[in-house]
FIDOLO-753997 format. One record per residue (C-alpha): residue number from 1; residue in one letter; y, x, z. Coordinates in steps of 0.02 Angstrom, whole numbers. Layout:
N
+-----+--------+--------+--------+--------+
: num : residu :      v :      u :      w :
+-----+--------+--------+--------+--------+
: NUM :      A :      Y :      X :      Z :
...
+-----+--------+--------+--------+--------+
This chain:
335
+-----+--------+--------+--------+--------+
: num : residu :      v :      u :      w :
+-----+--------+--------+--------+--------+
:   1 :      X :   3407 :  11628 :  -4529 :
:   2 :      X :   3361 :  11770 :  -4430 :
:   3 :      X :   3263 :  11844 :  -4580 :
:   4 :      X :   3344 :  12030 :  -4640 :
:   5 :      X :   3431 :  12001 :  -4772 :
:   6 :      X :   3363 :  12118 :  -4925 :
:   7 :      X :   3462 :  12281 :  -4989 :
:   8 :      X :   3531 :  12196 :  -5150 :
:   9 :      X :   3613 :  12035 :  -5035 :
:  10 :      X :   3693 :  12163 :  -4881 :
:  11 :      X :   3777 :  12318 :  -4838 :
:  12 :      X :   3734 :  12425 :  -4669 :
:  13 :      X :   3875 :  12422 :  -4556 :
:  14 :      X :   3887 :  12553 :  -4398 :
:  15 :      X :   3862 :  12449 :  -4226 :
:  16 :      X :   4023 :  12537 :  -4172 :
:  17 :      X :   4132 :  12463 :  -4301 :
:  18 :      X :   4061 :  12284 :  -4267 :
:  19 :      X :   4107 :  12297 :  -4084 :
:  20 :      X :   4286 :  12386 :  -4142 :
:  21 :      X :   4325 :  12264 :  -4265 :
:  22 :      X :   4242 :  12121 :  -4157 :
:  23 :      X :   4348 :  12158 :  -4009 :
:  24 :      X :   4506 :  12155 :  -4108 :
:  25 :      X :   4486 :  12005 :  -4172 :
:  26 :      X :   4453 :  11906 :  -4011 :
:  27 :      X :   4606 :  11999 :  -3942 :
:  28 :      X :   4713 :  11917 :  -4063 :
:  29 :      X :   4647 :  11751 :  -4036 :
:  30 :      X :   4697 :  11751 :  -3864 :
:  31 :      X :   4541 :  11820 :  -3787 :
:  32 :      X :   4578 :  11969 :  -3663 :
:  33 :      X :   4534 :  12142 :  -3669 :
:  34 :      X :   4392 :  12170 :  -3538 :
:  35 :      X :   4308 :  11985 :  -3612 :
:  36 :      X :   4323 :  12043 :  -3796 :
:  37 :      X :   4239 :  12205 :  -3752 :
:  38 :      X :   4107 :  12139 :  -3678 :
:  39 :      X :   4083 :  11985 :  -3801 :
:  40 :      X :   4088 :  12100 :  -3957 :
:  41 :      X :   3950 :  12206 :  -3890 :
:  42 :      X :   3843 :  12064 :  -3851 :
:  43 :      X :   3864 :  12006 :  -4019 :
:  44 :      X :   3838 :  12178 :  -4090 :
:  45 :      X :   3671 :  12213 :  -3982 :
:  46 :      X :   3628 :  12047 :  -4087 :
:  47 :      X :   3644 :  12099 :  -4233 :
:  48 :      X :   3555 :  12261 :  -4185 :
:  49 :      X :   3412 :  12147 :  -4140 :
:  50 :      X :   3398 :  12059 :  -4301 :
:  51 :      X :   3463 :  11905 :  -4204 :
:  52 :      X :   3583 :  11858 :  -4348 :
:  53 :      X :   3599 :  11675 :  -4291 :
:  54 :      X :   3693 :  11765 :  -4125 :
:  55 :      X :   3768 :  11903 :  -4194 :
:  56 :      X :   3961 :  11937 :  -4266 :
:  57 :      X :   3911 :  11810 :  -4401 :
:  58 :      X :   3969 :  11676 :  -4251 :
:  59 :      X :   4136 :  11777 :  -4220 :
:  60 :      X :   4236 :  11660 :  -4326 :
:  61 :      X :   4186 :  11500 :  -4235 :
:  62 :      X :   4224 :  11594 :  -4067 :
:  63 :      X :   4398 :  11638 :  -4129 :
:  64 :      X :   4436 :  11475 :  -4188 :
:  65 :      X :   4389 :  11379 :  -4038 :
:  66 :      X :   4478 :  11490 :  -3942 :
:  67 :      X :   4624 :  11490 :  -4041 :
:  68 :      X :   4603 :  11288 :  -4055 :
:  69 :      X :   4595 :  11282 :  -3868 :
:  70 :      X :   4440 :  11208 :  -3883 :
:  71 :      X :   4391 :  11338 :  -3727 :
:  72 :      X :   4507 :  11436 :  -3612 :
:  73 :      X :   4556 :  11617 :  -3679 :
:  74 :      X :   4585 :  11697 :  -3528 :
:  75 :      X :   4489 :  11591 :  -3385 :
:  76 :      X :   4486 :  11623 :  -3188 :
:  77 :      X :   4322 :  11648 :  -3178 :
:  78 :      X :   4257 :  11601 :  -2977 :
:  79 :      X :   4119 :  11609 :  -2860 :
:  80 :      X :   4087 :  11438 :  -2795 :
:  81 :      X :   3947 :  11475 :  -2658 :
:  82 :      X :   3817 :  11629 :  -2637 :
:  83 :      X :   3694 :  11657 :  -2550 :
:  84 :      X :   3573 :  11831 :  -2509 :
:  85 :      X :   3453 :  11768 :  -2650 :
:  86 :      X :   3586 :  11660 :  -2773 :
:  87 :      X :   3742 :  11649 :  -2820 :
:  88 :      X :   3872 :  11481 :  -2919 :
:  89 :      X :   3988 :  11542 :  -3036 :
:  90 :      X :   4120 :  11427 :  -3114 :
:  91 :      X :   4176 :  11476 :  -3264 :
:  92 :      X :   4343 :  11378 :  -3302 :
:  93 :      X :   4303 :  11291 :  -3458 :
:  94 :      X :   4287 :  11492 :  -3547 :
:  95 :      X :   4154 :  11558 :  -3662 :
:  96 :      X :   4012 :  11573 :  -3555 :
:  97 :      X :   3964 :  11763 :  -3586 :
:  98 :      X :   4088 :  11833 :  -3468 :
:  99 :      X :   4034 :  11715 :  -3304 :
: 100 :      X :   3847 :  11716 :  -3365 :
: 101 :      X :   3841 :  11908 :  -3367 :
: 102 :      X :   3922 :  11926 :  -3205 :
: 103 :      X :   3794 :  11811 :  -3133 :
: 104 :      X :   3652 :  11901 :  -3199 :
: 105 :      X :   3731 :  12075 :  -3136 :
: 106 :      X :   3744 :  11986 :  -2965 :
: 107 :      X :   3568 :  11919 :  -2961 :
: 108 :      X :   3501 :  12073 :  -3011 :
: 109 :      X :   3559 :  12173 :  -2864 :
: 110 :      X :   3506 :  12023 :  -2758 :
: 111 :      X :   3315 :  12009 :  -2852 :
: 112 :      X :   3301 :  12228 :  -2819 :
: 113 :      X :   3330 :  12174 :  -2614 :
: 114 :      X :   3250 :  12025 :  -2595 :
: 115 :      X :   3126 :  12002 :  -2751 :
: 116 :      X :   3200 :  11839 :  -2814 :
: 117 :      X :   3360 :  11785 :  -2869 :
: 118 :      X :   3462 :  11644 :  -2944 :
: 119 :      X :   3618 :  11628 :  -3035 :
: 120 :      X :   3723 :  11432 :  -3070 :
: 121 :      X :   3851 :  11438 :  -3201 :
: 122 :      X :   3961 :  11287 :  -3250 :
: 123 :      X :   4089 :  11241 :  -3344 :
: 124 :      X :   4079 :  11359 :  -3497 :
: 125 :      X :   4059 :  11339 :  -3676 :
: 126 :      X :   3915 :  11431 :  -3796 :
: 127 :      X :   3847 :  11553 :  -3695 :
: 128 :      X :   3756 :  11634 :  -3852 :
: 129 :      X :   3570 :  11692 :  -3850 :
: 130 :      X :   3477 :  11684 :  -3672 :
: 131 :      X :   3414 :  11850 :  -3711 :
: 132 :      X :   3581 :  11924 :  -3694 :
: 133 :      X :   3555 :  11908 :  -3483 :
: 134 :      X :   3364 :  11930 :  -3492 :
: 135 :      X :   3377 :  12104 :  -3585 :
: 136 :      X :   3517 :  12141 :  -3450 :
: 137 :      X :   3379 :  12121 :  -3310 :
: 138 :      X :   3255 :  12212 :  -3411 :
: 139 :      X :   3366 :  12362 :  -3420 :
: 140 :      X :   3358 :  12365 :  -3216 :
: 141 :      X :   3136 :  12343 :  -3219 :
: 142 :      X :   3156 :  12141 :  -3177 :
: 143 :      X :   3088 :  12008 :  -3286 :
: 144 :      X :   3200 :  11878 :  -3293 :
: 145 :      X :   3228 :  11679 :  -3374 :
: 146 :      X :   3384 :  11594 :  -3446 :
: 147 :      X :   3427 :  11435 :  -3511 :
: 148 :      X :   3600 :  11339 :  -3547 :
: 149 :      X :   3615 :  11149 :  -3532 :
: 150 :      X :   3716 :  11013 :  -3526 :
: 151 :      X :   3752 :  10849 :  -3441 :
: 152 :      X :   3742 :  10727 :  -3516 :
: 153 :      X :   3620 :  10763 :  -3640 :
: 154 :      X :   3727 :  10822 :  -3791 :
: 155 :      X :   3665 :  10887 :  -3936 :
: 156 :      X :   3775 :  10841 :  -4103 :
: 157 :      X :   3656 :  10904 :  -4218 :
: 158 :      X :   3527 :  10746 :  -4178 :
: 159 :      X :   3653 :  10650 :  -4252 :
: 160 :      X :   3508 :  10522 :  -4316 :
: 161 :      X :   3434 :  10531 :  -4130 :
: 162 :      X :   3252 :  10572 :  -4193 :
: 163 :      X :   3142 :  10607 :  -4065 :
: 164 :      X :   3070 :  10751 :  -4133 :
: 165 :      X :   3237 :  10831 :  -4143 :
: 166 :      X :   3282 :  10823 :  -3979 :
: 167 :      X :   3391 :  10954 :  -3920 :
: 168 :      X :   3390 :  11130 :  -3918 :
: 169 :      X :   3443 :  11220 :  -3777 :
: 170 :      X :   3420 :  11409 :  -3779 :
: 171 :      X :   3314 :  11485 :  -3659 :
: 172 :      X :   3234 :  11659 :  -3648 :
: 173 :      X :   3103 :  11737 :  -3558 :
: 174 :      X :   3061 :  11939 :  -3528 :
: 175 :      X :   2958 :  12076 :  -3462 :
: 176 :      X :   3002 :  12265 :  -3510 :
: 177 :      X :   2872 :  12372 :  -3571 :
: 178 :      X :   2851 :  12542 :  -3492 :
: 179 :      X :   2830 :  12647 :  -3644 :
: 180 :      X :   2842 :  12523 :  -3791 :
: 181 :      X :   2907 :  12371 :  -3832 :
: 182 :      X :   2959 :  12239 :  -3723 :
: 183 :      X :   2882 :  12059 :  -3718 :
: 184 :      X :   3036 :  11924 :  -3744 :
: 185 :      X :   3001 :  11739 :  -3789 :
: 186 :      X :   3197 :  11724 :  -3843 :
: 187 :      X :   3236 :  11570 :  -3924 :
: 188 :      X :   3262 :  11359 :  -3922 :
: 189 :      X :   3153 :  11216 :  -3883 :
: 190 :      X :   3134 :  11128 :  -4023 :
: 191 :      X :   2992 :  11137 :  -4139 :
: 192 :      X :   3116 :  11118 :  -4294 :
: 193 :      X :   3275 :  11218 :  -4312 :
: 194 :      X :   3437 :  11134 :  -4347 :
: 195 :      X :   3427 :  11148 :  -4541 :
: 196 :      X :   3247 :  11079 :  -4547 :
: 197 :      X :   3293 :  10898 :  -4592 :
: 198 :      X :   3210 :  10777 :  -4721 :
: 199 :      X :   3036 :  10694 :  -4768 :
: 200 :      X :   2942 :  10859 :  -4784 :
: 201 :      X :   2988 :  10893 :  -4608 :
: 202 :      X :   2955 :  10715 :  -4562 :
: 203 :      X :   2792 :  10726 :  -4579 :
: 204 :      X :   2741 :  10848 :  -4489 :
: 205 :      X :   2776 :  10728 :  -4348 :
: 206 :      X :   2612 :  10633 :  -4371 :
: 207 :      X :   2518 :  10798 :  -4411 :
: 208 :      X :   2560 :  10889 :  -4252 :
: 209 :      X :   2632 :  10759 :  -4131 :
: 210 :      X :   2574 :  10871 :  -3994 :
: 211 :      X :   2676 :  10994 :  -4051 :
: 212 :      X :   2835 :  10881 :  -4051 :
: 213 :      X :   2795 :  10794 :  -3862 :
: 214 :      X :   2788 :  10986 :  -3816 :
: 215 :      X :   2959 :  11029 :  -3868 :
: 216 :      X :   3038 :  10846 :  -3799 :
: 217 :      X :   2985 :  10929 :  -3634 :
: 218 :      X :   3027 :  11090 :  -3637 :
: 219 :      X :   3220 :  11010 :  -3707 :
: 220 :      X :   3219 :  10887 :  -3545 :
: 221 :      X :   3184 :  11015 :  -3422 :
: 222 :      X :   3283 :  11155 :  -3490 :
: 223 :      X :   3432 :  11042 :  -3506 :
: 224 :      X :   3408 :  11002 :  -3342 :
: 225 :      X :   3407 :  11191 :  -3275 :
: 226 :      X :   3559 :  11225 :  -3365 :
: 227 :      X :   3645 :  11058 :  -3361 :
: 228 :      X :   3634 :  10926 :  -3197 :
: 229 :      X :   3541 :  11063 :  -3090 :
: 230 :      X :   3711 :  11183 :  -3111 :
: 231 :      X :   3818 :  11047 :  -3070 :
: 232 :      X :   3893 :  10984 :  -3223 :
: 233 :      X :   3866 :  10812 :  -3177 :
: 234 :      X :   4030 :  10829 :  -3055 :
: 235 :      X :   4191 :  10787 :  -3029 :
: 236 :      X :   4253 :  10965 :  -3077 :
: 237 :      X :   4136 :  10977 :  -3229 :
: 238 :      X :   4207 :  10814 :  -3295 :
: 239 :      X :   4402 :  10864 :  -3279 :
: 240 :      X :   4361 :  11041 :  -3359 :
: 241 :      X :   4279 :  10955 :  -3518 :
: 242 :      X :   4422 :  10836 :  -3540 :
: 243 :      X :   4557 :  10996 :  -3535 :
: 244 :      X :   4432 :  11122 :  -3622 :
: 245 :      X :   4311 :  11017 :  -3752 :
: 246 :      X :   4185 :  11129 :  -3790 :
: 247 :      X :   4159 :  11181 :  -3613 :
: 248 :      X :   4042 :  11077 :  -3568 :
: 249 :      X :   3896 :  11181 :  -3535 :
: 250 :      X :   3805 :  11274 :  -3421 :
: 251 :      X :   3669 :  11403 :  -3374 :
: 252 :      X :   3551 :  11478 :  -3270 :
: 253 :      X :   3468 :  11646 :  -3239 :
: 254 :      X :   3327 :  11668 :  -3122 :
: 255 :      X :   3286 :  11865 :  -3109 :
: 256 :      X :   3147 :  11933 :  -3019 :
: 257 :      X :   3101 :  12103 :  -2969 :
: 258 :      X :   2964 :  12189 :  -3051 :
: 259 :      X :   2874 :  12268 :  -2884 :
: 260 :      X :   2864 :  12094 :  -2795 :
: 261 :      X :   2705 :  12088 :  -2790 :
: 262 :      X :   2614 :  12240 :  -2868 :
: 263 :      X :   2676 :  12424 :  -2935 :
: 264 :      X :   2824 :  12386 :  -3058 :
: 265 :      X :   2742 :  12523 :  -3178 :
: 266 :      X :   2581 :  12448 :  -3176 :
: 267 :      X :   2664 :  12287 :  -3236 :
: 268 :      X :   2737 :  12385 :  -3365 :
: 269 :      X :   2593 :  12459 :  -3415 :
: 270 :      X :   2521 :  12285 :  -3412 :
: 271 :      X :   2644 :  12240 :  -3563 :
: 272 :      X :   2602 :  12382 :  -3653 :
: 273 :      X :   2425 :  12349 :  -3671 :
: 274 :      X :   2452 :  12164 :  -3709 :
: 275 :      X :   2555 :  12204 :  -3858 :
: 276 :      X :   2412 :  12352 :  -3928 :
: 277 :      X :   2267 :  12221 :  -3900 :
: 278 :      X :   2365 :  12115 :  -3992 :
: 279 :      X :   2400 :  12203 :  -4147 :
: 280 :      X :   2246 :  12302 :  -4147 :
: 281 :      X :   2131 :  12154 :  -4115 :
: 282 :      X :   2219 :  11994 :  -4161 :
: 283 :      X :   2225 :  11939 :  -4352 :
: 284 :      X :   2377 :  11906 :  -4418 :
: 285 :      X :   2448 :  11732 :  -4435 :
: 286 :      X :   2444 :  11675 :  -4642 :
: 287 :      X :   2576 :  11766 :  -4761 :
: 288 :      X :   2607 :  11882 :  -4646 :
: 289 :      X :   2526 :  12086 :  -4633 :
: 290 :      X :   2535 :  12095 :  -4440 :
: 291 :      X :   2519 :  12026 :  -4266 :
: 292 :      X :   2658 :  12079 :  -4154 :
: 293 :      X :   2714 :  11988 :  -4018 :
: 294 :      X :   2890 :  11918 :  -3979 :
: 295 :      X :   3000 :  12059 :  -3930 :
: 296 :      X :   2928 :  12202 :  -4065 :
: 297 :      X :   3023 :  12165 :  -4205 :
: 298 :      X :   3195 :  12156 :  -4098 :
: 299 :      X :   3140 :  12313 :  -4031 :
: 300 :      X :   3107 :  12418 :  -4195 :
: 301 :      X :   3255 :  12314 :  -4270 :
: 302 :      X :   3363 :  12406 :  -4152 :
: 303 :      X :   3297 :  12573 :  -4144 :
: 304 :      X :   3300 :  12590 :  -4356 :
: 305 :      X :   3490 :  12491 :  -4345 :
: 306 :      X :   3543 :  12593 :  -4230 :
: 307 :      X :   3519 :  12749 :  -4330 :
: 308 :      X :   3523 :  12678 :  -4505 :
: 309 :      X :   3676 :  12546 :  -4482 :
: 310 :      X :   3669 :  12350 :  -4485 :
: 311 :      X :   3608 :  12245 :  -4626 :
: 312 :      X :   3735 :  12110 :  -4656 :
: 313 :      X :   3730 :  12000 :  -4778 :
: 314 :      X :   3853 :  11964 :  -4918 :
: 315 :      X :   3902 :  11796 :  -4834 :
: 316 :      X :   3901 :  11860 :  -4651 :
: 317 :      X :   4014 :  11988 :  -4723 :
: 318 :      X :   4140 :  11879 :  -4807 :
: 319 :      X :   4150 :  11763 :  -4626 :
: 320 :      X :   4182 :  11925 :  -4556 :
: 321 :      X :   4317 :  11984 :  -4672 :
: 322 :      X :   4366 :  11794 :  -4670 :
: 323 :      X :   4395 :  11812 :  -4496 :
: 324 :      X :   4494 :  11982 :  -4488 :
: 325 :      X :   4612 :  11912 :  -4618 :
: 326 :      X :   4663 :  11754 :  -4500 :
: 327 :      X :   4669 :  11869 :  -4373 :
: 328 :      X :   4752 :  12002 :  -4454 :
: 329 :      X :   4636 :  12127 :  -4407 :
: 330 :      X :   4560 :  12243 :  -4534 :
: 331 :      X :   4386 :  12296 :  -4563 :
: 332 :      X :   4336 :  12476 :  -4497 :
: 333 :      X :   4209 :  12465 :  -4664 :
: 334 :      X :   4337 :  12436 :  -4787 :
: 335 :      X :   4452 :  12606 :  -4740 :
+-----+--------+--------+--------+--------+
């Protein structure tokens, strides 16, 4: 999925007209302005990232549910309970980017004064990728973990209730680099992705069981995190899912500050040198020219989209224009 798509299946789009046109769109579905802003850039520093899966191809599910009332357009977004090192947001059954970020922004200032901080969120729907909040952090020399849950376990994909496709949750860990590229583990528990279904998937189950038992754990405790840990297993969390149904999430960040312990720039520096000795020393995994770690190929991604324009594929691009003509909104590309 999150694969560039080659030159003959995409056209380069300008970051600024995905967050214009992205914006618009989530306007007219009911979303307001401040939210939209904020949602369309997070979707467009997505897409910058090569992170395709969480990018503006995912704008036309985000209108619909809104428009749907699947979640709540304009929510009042609250502060349950804080604390010098933490702080509970509720999010009133909303897309969770809006009460997310302003967690993280929160925690952050708290981490910088007292070296650790952590942020609740309930009662919000997709909160997209957990790097969105850990790049946030990274920007401000923290390193920083998310996850998003639910309670009870619900994950419609496992349909079949395999074991070994147990959940999925999104979680995200990252440490910023001082002069290169950062060092961000950003994506989902489970061994498989979604689409991986059938025998030949089957059996890698009694190939690599290890591998399988892993990712059942890391799905139990994130879900946990994000899920009963946040509260979602409440009275208030209950009545929200009933009036909003695809609120029924919610998240955590824990940020921490760089200099807790040591110099922040020698940590820095610390990342720098694990990704050279890595692709200087390490061989390369099979079919593949290079060893990079996680967080180098968002990080070129971005610096060569940035200047060169988006790849988006021919079918990311017809959800898109799909979307502005339900939404009568037009696409900055096509004037």
């Amino acid at each position: 999925m999150n694969k560039p798509p080659n030159d003959k299946e995409s056209i380069k789009i300008k970051a600024e007209h995905l967050r214009k046109f992205s914006a618009e769109c989530l306007q007219s579905a009911g979303m307001n302005k401040v939210h939209a802003e904020q949602l369309s850039d997070l979707l467009t520093k997505s897409d910058l990232r090569g992170v395709r899966s969480h990018g503006t191809r995912a704008l036309l599910g985000y209108c619909h549910t809104l428009k749907k009332q699947q979640a709540n357009p304009n929510p009042q977004i609250t502060i349950v309970r804080e604390t010098d090192t933490s702080i509970f947001v509720d999010g009133d059954g909303g897309l969770g980017y809006a009460p997310t970020m302003l967690a993280t922004e929160k925690v952050i200032k708290k981490a910088k004064q007292k070296g650790v901080a952590v942020g609740g969120i309930r009662c919000i729907g997709h909160y997209g990728s957990a790097g969105h909040y850990v790049h946030r952090a990274m920007e401000e020399k923290c390193t920083a973990y998310s996850v998003q849950g639910a309670y009870p376990q619900y994950y419609p994909s496992n349909k079949e209730k395999r074991a070994a496709h147990y959940g999925n949750p999104p979680l995200c860990f990252g440490f910023p680099g001082e002069e290169g590229a950062p060092i961000v583990l950003d994506g989902a528990t489970c061994i498989l992705a979604d689409y991986q279904r059938g025998e030949e998937f089957e059996t890698l189950e009694s190939q690599i069981p290890a591998a399988f038992f892993k990712s059942m754990g890391y799905t139990a405790i994130g879900t946990l995190l994000g899920g009963a840990f946040v509260g979602l297993g409440d009275k208030r969390a209950e009545s929200i899912k009933e009036l909003w149904p695809s609120a029924r999430l919610g998240g955590l960040v824990v940020v921490m500050d760089l200099g807790l312990f040591t110099k922040s720039e020698d940590v820095c520096k610390g990342v720098d040198e694990m990704n050279r000795l890595a692709t200087e020393e390490m061989i390369p995994v099979s079919g593949y020219d290079e060893t990079t770690l996680p967080g180098t190929i968002e990080h070129r991604n971005t610096s060569n989209y940035q200047q060169d324009g988006i790849p988006i594929s021919v079918d990311d691009l017809k959800r898109l224009e799909k979307c502005g003509s339900e939404f009568y909104v037009k696409s900055p590309w096509n004037i």
